[in-house]
N, C-alpha and C positions, 0 to 999 in steps of 0.2 A: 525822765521817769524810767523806771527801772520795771519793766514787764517779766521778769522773771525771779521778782520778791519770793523768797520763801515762805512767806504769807498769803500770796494768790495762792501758791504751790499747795501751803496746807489746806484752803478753805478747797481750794481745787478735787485734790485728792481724797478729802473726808465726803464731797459732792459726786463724786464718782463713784464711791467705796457705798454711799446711802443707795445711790440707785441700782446697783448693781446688785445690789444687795434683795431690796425690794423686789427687782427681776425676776430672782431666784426663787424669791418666797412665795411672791404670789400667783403661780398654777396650784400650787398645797392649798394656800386658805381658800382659790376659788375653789376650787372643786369640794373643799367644806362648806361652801356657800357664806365666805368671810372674808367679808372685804380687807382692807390693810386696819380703818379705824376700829371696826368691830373687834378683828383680833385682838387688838390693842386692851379693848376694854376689858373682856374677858379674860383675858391674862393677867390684865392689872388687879382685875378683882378675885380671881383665883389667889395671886400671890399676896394679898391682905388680910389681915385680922377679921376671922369669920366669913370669908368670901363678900366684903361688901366697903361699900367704901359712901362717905356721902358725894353727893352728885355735883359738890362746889367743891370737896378734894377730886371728883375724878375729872372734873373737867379742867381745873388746874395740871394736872398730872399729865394730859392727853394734849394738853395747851389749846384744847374749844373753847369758846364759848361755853356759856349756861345754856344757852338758847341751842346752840350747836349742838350739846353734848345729850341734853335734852331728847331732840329728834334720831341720837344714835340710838338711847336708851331706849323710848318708844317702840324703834324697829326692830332691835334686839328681845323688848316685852313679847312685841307682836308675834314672834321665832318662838318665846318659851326660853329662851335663852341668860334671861334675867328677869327678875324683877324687881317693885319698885317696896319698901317696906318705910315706915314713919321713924321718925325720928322721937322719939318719951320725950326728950327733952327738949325740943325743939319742936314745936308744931309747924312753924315754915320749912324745916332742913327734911330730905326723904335719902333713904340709901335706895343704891342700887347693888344689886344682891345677887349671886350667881346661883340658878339654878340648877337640879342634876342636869336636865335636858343641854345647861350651857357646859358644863363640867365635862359631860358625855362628849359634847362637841368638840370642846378640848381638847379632849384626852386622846381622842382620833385622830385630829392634826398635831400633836405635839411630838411622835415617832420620827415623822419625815424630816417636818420642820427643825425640831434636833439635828436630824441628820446633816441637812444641808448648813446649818450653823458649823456645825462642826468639821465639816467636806471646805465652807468659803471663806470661814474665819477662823475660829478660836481653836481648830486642827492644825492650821496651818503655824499656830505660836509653840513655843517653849512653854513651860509652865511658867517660868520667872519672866518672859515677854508679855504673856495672856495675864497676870498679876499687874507688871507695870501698867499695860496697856488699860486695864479696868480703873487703875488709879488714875490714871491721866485723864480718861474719860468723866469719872467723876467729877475730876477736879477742874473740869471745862464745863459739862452739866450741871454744876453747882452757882457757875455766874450767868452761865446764860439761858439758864431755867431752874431756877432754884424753887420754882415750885413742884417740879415734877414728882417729887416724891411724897407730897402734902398729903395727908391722913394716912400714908402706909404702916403707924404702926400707933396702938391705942397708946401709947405714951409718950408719942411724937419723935422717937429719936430714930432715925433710921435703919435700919438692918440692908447688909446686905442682900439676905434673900427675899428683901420687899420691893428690891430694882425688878425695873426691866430691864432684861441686857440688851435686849435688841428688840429696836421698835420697828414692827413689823406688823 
């Protein structure tokens, strides 16, 4: 067995490169009173069609649970940070909706949190590195979570400004 596979190495290094990453990020969203998932939510729903997304595309996207994703929204309601609005078409489906109060939240921690995106990552590329590198990425998040982008745009075909670039 060959322990020094460039496939330990990559899984290795993208494992490194997540948490490190995480590190970074999270004194910003505590101190917004945001955890890593919550972030996540309201970012995702920020960058969708109408600020909203239904709650079986975001919990796809977020890779929870219903049930999971459910209890984020709930904690999130209970903040003013979201809410939950019906589905006309669907009477079983509900969106979950960004509020100004979550928008505001946002908008607060998104200066820093840039900043350090940019100080521990995509600063440190080329424009034609930081290009590859986003393709490559997709092109890995497309097999091994090809839901994540599930209802990001009303006509299902993806944009890139309906990613998230960094889940945080």
């Amino acid at each position: 067995m060959n322990f020094d596979d460039s496939r330990l190495t990559a899984v290795g290094l993208l494992s490194e490169v997540h948490a490190g990453l995480m590190g970074r990020f999270a004194p910003v969203l505590t101190a917004a009173g945001l955890s890593e998932i919550d972030f996540e939510t309201v970012i995702r729903l920020a960058r969708s069609p109408g600020q909203r997304l239904r709650m079986s595309d975001l919990a796809a996207q977020t890779g929870l649970s219903t049930s999971g994703m459910t209890r984020v929204v709930d904690r999130l309601e209970r903040e003013g940070l979201v809410k939950r609005e019906a589905c006309a078409s669907d009477r079983r489906a509900s969106y979950a909706a960004l509020t100004d109060p979550g928008r505001e939240r946002l908008e607060s921690v998104l200066p820093q949190h840039l900043r350090d995106i940019d100080e521990c990552l995509t600063g440190l590329l080329e424009a034609a590195e930081l290009e590859a590198f986003l393709k490559t990425l997709r092109k890995i998040r497309d097999v091994v979570r090809p839901c994540a982008t599930a209802g990001a745009t009303e006509a299902g075909a993806v944009s890139e400004s309906s990613e998230v670039p960094v889940r945080s």
